[in-house]
N, C-alpha and C positions, 0 to 999 in steps of 0.2 A: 504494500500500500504506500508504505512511504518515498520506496525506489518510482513509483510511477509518479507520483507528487514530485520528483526530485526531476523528473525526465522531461515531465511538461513542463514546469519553470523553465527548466534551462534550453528546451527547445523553443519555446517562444521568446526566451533573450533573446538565443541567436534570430528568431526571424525578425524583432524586434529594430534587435542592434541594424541588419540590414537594409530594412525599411528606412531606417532612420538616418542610416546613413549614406544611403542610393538621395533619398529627399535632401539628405542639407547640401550635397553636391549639388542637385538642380537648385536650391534654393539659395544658396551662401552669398555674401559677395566675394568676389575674385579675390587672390592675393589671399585667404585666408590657411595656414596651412593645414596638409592632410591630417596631421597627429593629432593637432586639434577636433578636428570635425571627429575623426577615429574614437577617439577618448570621450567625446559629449555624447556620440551613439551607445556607445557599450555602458554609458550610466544610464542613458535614454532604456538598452534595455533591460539592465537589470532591473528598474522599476516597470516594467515593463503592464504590470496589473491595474499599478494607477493610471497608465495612460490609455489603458483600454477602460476603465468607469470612468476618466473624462471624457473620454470621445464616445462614449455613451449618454452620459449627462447633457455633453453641447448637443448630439441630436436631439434628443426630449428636449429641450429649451428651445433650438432653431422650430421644433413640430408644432410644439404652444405655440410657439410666436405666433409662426404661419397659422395656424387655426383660430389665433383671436384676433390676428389682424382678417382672415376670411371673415369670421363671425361680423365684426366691425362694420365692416364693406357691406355684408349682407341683408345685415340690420337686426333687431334686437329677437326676430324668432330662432335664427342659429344660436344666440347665447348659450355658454354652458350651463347648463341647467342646475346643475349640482352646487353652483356660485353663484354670488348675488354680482350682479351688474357694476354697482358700486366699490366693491374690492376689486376687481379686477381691470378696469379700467387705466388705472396709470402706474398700474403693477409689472405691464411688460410693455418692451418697445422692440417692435421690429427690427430686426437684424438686417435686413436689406435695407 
């Protein structure tokens, strides 16, 4: 149990680490060097867990937006029904 808990961490470092570090190549500015970028991937994926419940998180957040900015638009029959009108209003601001 605990060797396959050990196999998946370290497998998802590594795809982690590579993800992350194929990305800061296309993303860096010039002149920055390899070691660098090298060494901020491989912390990039040793936490590798919390950066996949962020990029969980900002989807659910970008999904709200877009649904209350739809509702918005729509007018007050799309509201979330589960919430009053008056909370939610200046509680989210679209992302685009």
């Amino acid at each position: 149990m605990l060797g396959m808990l050990v196999t998946i961490y370290f497998s998802g470092w590594v795809v982690a680490t590579t993800v992350v570090f194929v990305a800061g190549n296309r993303l860096c500015e010039p002149g920055l060097p390899v070691s660098y970028r090298f060494a901020l991937s491989v912390v990039a994926g040793s936490i590798w867990p919390l950066l996949l419940i962020g990029a969980v998180e900002y989807t659910s957040v970008a999904m709200y937006s877009s649904a209350e900015q739809l509702a918005s638009v729509k007018g007050p029959a799309f509201r979330f029904h589960d919430m009053d009108a008056e909370q939610t209003d200046g509680d989210v601001v679209p992302i685009r």
